[in-house]
C-alpha positions in Angstrom: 116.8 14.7 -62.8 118.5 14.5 -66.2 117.2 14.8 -69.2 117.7 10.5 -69.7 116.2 9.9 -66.6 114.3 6.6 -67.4 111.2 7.5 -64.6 107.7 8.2 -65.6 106.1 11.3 -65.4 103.6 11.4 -62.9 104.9 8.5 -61.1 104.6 10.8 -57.6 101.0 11.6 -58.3 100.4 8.1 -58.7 102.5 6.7 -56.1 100.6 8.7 -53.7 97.3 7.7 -54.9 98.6 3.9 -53.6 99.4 4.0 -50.2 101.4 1.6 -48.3 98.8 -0.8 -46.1 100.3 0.5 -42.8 99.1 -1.8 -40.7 95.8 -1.3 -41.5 94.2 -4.5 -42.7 93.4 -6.1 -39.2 91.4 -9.6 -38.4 87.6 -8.7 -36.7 85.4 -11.6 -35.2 82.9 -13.5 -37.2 79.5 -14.2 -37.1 79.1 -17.8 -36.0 76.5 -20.5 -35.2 76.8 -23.4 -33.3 75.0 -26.1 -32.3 75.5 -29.2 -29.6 73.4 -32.3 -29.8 73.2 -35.0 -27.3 71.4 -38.4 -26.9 70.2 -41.0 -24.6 68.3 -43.7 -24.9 65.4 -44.9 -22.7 63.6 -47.9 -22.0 60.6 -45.9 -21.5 57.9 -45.4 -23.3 57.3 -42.0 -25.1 54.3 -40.7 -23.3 56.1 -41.5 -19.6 59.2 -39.3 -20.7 57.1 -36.7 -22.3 55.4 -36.4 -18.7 58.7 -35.8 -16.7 60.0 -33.4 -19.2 56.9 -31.3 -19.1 54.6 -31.9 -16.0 56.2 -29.2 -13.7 56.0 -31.1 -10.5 58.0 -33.7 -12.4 60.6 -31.9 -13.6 61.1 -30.3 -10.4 62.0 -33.5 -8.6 64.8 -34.3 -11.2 65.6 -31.1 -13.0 64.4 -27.7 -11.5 61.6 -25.9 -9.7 59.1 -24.3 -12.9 57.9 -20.9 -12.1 55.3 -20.3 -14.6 53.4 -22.1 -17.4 56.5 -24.2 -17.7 56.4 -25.8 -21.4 52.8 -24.0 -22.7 53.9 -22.2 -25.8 53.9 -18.8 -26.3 54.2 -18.3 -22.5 57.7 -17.8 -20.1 58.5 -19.1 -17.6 61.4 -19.4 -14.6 63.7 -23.1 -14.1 65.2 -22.0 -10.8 67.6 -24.4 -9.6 66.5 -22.6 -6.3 70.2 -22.0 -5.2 71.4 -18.8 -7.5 70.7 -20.7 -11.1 67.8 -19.9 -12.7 67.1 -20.3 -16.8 64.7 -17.6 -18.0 62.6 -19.6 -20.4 59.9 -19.1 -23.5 58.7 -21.8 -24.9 58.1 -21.7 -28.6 56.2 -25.1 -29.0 55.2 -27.9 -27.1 54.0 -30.7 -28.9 53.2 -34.3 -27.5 54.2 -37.4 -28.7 51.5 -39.7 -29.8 51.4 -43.0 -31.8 54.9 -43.5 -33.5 54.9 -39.7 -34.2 57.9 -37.8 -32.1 57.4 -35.1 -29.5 58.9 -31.9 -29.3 59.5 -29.2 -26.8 61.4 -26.1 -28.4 62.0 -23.2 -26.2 64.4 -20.4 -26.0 66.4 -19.4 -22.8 68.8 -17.6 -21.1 71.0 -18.0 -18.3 70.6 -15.9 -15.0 68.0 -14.2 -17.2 70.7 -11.9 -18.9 73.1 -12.5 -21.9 72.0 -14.3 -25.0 69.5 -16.6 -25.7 69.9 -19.7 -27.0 67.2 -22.3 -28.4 67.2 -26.0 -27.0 65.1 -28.7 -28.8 63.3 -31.7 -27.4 63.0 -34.5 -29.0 61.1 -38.2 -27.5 60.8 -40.4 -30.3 59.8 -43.9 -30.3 62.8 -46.6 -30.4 63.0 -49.4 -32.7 62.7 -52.1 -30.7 60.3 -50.3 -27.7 61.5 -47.5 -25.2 62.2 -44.1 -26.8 65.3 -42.0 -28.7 65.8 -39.0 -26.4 67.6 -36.2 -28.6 68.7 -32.3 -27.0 69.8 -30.3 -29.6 71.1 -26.9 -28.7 72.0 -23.8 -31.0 73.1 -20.4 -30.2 74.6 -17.8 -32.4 77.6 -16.2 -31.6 78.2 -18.4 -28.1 81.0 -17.5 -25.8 84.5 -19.6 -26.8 83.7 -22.1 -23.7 79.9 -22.8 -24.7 81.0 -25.7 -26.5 82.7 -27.4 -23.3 80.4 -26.3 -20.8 77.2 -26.9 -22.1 79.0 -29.6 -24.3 79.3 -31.9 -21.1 76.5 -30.2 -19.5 73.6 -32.0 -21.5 75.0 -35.8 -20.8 74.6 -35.0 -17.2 71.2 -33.5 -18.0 70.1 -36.8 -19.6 71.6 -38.9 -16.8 69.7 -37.2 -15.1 66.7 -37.6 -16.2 67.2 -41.3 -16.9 67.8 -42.0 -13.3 65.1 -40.6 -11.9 62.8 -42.4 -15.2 64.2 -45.4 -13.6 64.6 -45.1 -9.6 62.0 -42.3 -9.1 65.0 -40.0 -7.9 64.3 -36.6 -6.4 67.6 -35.0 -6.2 68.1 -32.4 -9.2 70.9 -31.4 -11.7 72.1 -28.1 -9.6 76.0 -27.1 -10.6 76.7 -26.7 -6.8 80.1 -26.3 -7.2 79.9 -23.3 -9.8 78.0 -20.0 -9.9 76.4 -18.0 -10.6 77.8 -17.7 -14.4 76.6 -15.0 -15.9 77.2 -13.6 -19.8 76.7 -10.1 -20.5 76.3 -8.6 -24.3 77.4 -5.3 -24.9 76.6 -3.4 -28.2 80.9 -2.9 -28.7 84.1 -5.0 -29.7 85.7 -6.4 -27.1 88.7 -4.2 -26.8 86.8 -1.1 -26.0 84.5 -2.9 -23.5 87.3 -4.2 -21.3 89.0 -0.6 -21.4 86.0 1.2 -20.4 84.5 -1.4 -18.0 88.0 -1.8 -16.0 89.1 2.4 -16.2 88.3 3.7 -12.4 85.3 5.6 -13.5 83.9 2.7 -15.0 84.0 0.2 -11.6 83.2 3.0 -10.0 79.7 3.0 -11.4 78.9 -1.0 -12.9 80.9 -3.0 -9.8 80.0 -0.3 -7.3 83.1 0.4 -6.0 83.4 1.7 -2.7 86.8 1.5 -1.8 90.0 0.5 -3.5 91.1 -0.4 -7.1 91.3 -2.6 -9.5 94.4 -3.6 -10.0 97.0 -7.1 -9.6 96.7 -7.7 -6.0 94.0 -4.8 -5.1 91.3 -5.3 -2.9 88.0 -3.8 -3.3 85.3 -2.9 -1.4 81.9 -3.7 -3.4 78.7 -2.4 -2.5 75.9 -5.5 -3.0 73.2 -3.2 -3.6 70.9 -5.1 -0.5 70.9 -5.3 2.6 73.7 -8.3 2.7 75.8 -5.1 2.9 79.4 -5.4 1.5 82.2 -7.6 -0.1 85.7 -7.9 -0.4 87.6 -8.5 -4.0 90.8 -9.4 -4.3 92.4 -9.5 -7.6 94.8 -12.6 -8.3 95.5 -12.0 -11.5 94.4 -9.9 -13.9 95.7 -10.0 -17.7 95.3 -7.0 -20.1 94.6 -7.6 -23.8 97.2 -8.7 -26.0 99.3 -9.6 -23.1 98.9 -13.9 -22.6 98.8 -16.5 -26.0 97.2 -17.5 -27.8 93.8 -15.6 -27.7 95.6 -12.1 -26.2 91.5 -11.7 -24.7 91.9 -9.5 -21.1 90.5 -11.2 -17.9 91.1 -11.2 -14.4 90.8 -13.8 -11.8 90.0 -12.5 -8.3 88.5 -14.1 -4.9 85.4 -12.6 -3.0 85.3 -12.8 1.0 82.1 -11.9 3.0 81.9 -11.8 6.3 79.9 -15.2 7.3 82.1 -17.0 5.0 85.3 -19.1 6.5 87.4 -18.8 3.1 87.2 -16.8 0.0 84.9 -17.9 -3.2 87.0 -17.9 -6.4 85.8 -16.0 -9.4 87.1 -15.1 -12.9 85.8 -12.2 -15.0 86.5 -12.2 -18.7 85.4 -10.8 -22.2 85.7 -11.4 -26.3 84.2 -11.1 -29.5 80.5 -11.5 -30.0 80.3 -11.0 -33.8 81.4 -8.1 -35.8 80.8 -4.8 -33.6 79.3 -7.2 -29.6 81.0 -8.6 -27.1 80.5 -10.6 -24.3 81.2 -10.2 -20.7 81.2 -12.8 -18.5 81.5 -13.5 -14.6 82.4 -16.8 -13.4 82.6 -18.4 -9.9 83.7 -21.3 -8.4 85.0 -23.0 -4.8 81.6 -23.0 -2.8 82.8 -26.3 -1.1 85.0 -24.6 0.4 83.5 -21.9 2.0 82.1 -24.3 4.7 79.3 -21.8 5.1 75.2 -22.7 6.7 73.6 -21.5 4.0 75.0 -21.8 0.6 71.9 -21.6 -1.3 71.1 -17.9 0.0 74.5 -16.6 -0.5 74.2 -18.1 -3.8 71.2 -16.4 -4.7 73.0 -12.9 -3.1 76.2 -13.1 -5.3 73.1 -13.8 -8.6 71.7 -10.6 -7.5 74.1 -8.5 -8.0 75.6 -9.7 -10.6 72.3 -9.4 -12.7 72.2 -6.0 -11.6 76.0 -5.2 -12.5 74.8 -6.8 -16.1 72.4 -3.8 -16.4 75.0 -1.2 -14.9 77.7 -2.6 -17.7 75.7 -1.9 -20.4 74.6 1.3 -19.7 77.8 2.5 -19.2 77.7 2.1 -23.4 75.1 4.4 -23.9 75.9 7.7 -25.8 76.7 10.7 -23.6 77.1 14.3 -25.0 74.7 16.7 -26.2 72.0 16.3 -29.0 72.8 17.4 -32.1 70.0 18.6 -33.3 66.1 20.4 -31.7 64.9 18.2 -29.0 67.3 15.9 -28.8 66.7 14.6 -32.2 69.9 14.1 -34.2 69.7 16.2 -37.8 73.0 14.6 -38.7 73.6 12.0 -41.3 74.8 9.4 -39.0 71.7 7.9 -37.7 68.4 6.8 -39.6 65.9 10.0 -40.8 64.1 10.6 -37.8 65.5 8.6 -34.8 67.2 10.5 -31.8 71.4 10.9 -31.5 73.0 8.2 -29.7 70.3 5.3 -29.7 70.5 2.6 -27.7 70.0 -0.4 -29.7 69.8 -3.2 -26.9 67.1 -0.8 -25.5 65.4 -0.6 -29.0 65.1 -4.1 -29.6 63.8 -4.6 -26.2 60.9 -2.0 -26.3 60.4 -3.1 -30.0 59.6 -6.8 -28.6 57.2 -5.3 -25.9 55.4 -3.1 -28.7 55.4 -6.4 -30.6 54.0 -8.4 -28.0 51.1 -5.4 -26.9 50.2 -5.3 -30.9 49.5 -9.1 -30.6 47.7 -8.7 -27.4 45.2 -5.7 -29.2 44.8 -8.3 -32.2 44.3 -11.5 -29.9 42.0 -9.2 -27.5 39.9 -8.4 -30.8 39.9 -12.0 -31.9 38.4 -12.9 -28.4 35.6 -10.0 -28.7 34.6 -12.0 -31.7 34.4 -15.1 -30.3 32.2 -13.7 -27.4 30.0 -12.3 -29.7 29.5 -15.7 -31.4 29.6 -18.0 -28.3 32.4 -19.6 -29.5 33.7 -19.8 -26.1 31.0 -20.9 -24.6 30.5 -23.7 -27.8 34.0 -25.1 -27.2 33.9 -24.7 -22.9 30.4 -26.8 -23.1 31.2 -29.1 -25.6 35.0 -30.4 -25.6 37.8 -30.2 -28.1 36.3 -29.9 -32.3 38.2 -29.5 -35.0 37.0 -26.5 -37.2 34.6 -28.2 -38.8 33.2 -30.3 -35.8 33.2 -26.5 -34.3 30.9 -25.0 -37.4 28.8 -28.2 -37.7 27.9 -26.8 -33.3 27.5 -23.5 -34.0 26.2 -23.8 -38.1 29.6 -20.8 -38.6 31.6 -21.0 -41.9 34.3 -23.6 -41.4 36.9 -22.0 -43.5 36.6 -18.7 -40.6 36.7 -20.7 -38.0 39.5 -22.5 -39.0 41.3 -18.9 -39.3 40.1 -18.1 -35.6 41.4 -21.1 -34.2 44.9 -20.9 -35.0 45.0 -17.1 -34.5 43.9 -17.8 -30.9 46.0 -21.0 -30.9 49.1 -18.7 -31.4 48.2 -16.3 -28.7 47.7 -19.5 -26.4 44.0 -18.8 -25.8 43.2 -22.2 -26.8 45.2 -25.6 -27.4 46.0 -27.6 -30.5 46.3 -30.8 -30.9 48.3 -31.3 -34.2 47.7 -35.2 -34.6 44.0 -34.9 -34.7 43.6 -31.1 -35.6 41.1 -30.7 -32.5 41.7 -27.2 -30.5 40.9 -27.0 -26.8 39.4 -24.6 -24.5 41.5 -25.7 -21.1 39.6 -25.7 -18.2 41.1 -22.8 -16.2 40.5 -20.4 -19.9 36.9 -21.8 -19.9 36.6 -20.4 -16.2 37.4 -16.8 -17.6 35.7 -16.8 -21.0 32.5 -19.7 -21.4 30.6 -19.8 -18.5 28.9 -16.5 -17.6 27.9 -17.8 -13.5 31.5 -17.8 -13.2 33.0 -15.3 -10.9 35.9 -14.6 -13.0 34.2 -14.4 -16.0 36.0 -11.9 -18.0 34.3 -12.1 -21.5 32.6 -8.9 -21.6 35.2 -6.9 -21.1 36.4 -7.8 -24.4 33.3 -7.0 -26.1 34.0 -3.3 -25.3 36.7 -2.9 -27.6 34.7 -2.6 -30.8 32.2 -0.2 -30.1 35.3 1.9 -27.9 37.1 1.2 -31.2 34.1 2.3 -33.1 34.7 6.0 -30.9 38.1 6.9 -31.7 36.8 9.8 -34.5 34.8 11.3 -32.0 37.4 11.3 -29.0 40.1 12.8 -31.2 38.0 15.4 -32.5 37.1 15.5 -28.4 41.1 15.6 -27.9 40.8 19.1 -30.3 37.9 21.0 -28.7 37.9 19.8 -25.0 34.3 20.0 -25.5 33.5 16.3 -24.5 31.2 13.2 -26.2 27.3 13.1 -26.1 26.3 9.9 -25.2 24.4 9.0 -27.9 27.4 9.3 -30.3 28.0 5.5 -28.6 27.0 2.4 -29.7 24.5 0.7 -27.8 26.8 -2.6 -27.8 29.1 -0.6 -25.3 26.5 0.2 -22.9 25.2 -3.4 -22.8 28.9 -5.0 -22.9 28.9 -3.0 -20.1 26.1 -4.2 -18.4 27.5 -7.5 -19.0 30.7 -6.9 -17.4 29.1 -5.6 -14.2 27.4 -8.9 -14.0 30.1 -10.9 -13.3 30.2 -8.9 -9.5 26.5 -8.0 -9.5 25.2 -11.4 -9.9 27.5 -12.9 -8.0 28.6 -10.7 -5.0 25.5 -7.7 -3.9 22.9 -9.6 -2.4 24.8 -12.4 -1.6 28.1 -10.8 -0.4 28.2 -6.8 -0.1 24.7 -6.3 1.4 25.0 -8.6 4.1 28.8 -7.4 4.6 26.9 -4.1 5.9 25.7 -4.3 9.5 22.1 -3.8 10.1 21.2 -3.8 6.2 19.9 -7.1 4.8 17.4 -7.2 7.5 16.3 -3.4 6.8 15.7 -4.3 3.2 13.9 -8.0 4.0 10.9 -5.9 6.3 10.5 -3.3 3.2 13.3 -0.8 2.3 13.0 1.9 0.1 16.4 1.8 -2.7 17.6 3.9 -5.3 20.3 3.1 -7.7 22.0 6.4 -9.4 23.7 5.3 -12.4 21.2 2.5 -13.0 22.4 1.5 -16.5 20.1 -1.5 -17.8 18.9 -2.2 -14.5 20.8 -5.4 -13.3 21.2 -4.5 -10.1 17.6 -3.3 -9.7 16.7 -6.7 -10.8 18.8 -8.7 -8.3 18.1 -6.4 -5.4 14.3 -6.7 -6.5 14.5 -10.5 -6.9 16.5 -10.8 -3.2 14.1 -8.2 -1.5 10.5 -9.0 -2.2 9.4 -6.2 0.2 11.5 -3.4 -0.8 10.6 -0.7 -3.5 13.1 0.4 -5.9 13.8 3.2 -8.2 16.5 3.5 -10.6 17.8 7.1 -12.4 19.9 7.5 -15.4 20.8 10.2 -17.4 20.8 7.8 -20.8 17.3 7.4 -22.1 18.3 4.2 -24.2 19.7 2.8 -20.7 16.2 3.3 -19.2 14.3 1.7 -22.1 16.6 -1.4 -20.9 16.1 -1.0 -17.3 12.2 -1.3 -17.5 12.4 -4.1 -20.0 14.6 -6.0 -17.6 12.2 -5.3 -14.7 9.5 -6.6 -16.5 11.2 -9.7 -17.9 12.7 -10.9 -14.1 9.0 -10.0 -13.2 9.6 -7.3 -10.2 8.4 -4.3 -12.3 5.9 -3.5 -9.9 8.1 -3.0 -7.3 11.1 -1.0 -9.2 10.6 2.3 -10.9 13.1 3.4 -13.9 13.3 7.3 -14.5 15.5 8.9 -16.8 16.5 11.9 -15.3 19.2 13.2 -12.7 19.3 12.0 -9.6 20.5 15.0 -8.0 17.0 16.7 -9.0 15.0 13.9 -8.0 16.5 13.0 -4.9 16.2 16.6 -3.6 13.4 16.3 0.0 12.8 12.3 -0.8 13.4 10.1 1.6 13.7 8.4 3.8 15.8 6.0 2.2 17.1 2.4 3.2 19.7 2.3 1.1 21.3 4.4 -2.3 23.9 2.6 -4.7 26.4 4.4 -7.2 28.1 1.5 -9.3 30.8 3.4 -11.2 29.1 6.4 -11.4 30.5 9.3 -9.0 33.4 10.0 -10.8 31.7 10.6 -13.8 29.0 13.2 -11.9 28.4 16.5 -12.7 28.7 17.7 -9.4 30.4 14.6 -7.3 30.5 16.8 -3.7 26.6 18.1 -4.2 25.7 14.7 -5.1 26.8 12.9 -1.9 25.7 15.7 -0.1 22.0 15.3 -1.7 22.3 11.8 -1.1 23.3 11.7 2.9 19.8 14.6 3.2 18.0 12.0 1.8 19.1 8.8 3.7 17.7 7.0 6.9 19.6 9.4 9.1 20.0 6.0 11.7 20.1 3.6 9.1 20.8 4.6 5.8 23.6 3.3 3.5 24.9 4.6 0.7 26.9 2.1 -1.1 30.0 3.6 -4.0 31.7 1.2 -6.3 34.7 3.4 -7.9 37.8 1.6 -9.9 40.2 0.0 -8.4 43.2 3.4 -7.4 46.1 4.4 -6.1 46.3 7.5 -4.1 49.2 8.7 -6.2 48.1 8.5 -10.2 51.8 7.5 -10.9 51.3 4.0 -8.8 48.5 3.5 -11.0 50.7 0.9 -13.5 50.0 -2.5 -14.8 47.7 -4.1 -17.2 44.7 -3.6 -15.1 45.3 0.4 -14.6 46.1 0.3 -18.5 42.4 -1.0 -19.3 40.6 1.3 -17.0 42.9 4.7 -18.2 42.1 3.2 -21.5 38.2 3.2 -20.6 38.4 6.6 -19.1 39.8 8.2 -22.5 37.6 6.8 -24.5 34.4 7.2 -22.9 34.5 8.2 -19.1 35.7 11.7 -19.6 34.5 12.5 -22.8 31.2 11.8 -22.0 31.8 13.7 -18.3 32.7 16.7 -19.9 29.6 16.9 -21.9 27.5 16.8 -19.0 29.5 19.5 -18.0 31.1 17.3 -15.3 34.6 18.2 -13.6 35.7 15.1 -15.6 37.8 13.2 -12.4 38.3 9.8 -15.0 37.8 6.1 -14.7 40.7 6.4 -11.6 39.7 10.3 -10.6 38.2 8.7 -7.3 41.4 7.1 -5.3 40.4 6.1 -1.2 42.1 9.6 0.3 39.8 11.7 -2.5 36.4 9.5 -1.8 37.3 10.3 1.6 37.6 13.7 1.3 34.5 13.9 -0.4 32.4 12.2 1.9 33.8 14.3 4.7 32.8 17.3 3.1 29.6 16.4 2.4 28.6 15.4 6.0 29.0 11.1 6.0 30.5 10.0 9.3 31.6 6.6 8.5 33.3 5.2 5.3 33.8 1.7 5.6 35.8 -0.8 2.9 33.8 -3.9 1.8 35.9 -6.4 0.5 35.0 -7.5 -3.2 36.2 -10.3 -5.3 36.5 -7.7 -8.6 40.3 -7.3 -9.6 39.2 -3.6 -10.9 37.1 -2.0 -8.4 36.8 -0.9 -4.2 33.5 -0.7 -2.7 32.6 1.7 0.2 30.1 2.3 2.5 28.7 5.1 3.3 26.4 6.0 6.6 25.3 9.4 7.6 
């Protein structure tokens, strides 16, 4: 440098503060929406379109078999094309056309039940000069680059479709015969990295189940189908890396599949690209089944659909973080992910749980809104009397219209009741009214959702129960859960023991007509006193219960039906009393021997005092597997429910071992009976969904 040199000072420092780009600006994919619209237009009218569209039998002649409450919002449902193709469907709402007003069906689905979902709208609106304006309307965000063409031309057909069998009474459906299954598969990365990972060995190893070979131009593979089809053979045709073939530079491969019941190979193509900013989307392809000249298409079909749902599930797994937890417990204490939430979260598996918690928090709201109308007969109101608007439903039941009005569309939303937009009348359908309004029903489930307040009511208690160990007292219960109770039971008792499980047991309905003597342990508020009473003119009856307010309610019932000359109500144990009675015809225990003190010494007390030729001991326990962990499902959810909030708290008060709601499974009533001396333990089929009733004989 001389001392004229004309540079800066500082130029350096500030040169190097300004990097050259290097390459790194780069294009990424963008969010997009599209949306397809197609029309036809009918000489029909409205109503007669609206029925083929929605009336499943219908739209299985012309469309596809409908598994499920096909077109009843809020509810999913299956359109399986019944040879591999199936749409997994939820339909948002469902609304008739009536008048000159339009109908619309609006629903969400996904093909092969994997990839994205997209949401298709209905429309049947009345033409101008008669018939009807059929409109489809299809939108999906972030569609694979060929949604446009296939589905494109795919809805014309549809509507063909459906206008030729409006207008010959055609049966044959709208099946793509000649292609499938086509499946799309969304992974939580760009496209780049999902291609590299899904095609390195390790990862067809594990999401294609490799078993022999590799992928690779001209390789063949041997794929494991993951039933008991057995194998396949792959052959790769072609197979194109990224960046290598204009103009999109997206990787794919083309390949052909061979089975051995096949006469040719089925073609197939496998390919992936951008799904928005940070997604992709995988998707299999094939194609050729004419040509496989093959018996059976249809269950081959289905076969290949299998596994290629399954693979969907293996592909996206093989995205979830590995490594080890940064931080205790596998929680992550770095900066990286939200306060709180553990290292490495999957979000595909987030939003999926998150929609299940979603959906179980409006279940526990809609189950509360239905206690409510129980308690008010609201049910019953709109089961008896038709469909009434909210204030034809008040001016029945002299409610507050504005409430009613809330309750309606809360219970219209959780598709408890119907709702007729163009006259504002809700509906109680039939099959619902079965189940919640008429109380002589045998699936009449009502009761059980009174228990949720008062079990609601107990939650201070059982946590404070969940700290000490020491169990719940009774008394600390409302007397609403004891009677809700009561009523629950009555759906069987009324229905099933004197016309159904007593004469089920050999020997016993004629024991009890010439004068038996009964006790029922566990007698509650003395329903089944009542009906055994009522059946049984002859017999004499007696029923113990450790609750004193559940006696009061057994003799007032006994009086009431008239038979309290003939039945006895003591509150006391049974264990105490029964000790040298008998002999006696018959003994019941209706959910009662898992909550005893003393389940073994019980039976054992009960078999001394039986008819030793003819006695019976009847036990009504839940409804349990042998293994606890096979207990799953909604029904094993209500009754574990049950069990924590009253069944074993209140057991371990009375100093009971505290075997729960479920503690009672066949192979541990056996045992129990076997040890306390019962020869024979018969099953007596019920019609209850929860419960299994024995019988016992010394």
């Amino acid at each position: 440098m001389t001392p004229h040199d004309p540079r800066p000072r500082g130029l350096a420092r500030e040169s190097a503060a300004f990097p050259p780009l290097a390459g790194s600006a780069r294009p990424v994919a963008q969010d997009r929406w599209e949306r397809l619209v197609s029309t036809v237009t009918l000489p029909e009218p409205p109503e007669a379109v609206w029925a083929a569209l929605t009336e499943p039998d219908r739209v299985a002649r012309w469309l596809a078999v409908c598994r499920g409450p096909w077109a009843v919002a809020g509810r999913e449902s299956t359109l399986d094309f019944e040879d591999g193709e199936f749409f997994w469907c939820r339909t948002l709402s469902a609304v008739p056309p009536r008048g000159h007003r339009a109908g619309s069906l609006r629903l969400l689905w996904r093909w092969v039940g994997v990839g994205p979902a997209t949401a298709v709208t209905w429309t049947i609106a009345p033409g101008d000069t008669g018939g009807c304006v059929v409109t489809v309307v299809e939108e999906a965000d972030n569609p694979p680059s060929d949604w446009r063409s296939w589905n494109g031309m795919g809805w014309p057909g549809i509507l063909d479709q459906l206008a030729a069998h409006l207008r010959t009474g055609t049966t044959w459906r709208w099946p793509w015969r000649r292609v499938g299954p086509y499946v799309q598969i969304p992974l939580p990365v760009p496209a780049y990295r999902a291609w590299q990972e899904l095609t390195a060995p390790a990862g067809v190893q594990h999401w294609l189940q490799r078993s022999t070979g590799a992928l690779e131009p001209g390789g063949e593979l041997g794929l494991v189908m993951g039933d008991a089809s057995g194998t396949v053979r792959m052959r790769v045709t072609r197979m194109v890396d990224a960046a290598q073939e204009f103009p999109s530079y997206l990787p794919y491969l083309e390949f052909e599949l061979r089975r051995p019941a096949w006469t040719a190979g089925l073609g197939g193509r496998l390919w992936i690209e951008p799904a928005g900013l940070t997604s992709s989307l995988l998707q299999v392809c094939h194609f050729g089944w004419e040509n496989l000249d093959i018996a059976d298409p249809l269950t081959e079909r289905r076969i290949l659909t299998g596994y290629w749902t399954a693979a969907a599930d293996r592909a996206r797994a093989l995205f979830l973080p590995q490594g080890p937890p940064a931080g205790p417990h596998g929680w992550s204490m770095g900066g990286g992910q939200p306060l709180g939430m553990p290292e490495g979260l999957d979000p595909l598996a987030v939003q999926d749980f998150l929609g299940r918690v979603v959906d179980d928090l409006g279940a526990a709201m809609s189950g509360v809104l239905v206690a409510l109308g129980v308690r008010l007969g609201l049910f019953t109101a709109l089961g008896t009397g038709g469909p009434a608007t909210a204030a034809e439903l008040a001016g029945r039941t002299g409610l507050s219209e504005r409430h009613l009005r809330e309750w309606l569309r809360g219970l219209a939303a959780a598709g408890y009741v119907d709702h007729d937009r163009a006259d504002d009348r809700f509906a109680l359908p039939p099959a619902h009214a079965a189940v919640l309004a008429f109380e002589d029903s045998p699936v009449h489930l009502a009761p059980g959702f009174e228990l949720l307040p008062p079990l609601a009511a107990a939650v201070e208690d059982v946590a404070e129960d969940f700290r000490t160990g020491k169990g719940v007292d009774r008394a600390a219960y409302s007397e609403r859960l004891f009677a809700a109770m009561e009523r629950m039971s009555a759906t069987w008792l009324d229905t099933e023991l004197t016309d159904r499980w007593i004469p089920a047991v050999p020997g016993l309905a004629p024991a009890l007509e010439k004068g038996g003597t009964v006790v029922d342990i566990g007698c509650g508020g003395g329903l089944a006193l009542v009906r055994l009473a009522e059946r049984f003119g002859s017999s004499r009856l007696t029923g113990y219960d450790l609750h004193e307010p559940n006696a009061r309610r057994a003799r007032e019932a006994a009086r009431e039906a008239g038979v309290e000359d003939r039945v006895t109500i003591e509150a006391t144990d049974a264990a105490t009393a029964l000790a040298g009675a008998g002999p006696l015809t018959l003994v019941t225990m209706f959910d009662v021997l898992h909550d005893a003190a003393a389940p073994e010494e019980l039976l054992r007390t009960v078999r001394e005092a039986l008819d030793p030729e003819h006695g019976v001991l009847l036990v009504l326990e839940s409804l349990s597997a042998d293994d606890p962990a096979d207990n799953t499902g909604p029904q094993a959810t209500v009754l574990y429910a049950t069990s924590t909030l009253y069944c074993l708290p209140t057991a371990l008060a009375d100093g009971a071992p505290g075997l729960g709601t479920l503690g009672l499974p066949p192979a541990e009533l056996h045992r129990l009976a076997d040890a306390a001396g019962f020869g024979r333990v018969e099953r007596i089929a019920t019609a209850s969904p929860f419960n299994a009733l024995y019988a016992l004989r010394p």
